[in-house]
N, C-alpha and C positions, 0 to 999 in steps of 0.2 A: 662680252668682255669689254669694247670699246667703251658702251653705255656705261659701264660700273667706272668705266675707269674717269667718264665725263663728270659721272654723279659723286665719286670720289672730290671732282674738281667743285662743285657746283656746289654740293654742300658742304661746304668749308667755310663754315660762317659758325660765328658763338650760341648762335640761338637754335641750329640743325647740324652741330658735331657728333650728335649720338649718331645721326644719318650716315655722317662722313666715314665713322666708323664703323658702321655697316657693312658699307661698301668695302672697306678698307677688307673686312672681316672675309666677306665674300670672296675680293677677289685673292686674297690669301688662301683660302680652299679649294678655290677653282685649279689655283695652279698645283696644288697638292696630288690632284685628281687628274693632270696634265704631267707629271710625274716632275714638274718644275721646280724643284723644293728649292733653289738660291732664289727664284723671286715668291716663293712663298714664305720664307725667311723674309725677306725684304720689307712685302706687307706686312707681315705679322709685328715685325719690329715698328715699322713704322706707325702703325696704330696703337701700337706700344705709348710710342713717343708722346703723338695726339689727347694720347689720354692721362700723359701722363701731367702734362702741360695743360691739360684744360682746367676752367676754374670751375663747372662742374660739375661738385663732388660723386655725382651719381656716375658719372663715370671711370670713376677709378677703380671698380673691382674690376673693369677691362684689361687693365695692366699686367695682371698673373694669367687671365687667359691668354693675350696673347706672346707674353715670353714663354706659355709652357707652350706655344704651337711654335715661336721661333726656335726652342730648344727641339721639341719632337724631328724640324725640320735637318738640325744639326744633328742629331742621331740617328734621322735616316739616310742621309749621305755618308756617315763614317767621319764628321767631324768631330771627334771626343771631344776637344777643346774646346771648343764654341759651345758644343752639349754641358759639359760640365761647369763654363761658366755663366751660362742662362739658368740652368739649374741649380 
């Protein structure tokens, strides 16, 4: 987790943001699987963001993958609201 969370940092540059989002990707699953779903929400949003903001165009279908993993994350804690408005 450290590593991902390094390389998160590290590749955060224009030319290796698909990377950044990798990572981003990864460690949003990892906590999923840690049963950690508010920082798996977290990542998932925040890769969101990165991709949504990047000039990139190859990475914009990233943006519905991961608002459907931030939304999943709010229906699996019992947050409808949040679920229904990622949804």
């Amino acid at each position: 987790m450290a590593q991902l969370h390094r390389a998160k940092i590290d590749w955060f540059a224009e030319e290796t943001l698909g990377k950044s989002l990798l990572a981003l990707d990864w460690l949003s699953r990892a906590y999923i699987e840690q049963g950690l779903l508010f920082a798996a929400k977290y990542y998932a949003l925040a890769a969101a963001y990165v991709a949504l903001h990047a000039d990139d165009l190859r990475l914009k279908p990233a943006i519905a993958h991961h608002l459907e993993r931030a939304a999943s994350c709010d229906y699996a804690m019992g947050a409808w609201n949040g679920f229904l408005a990622l949804a």
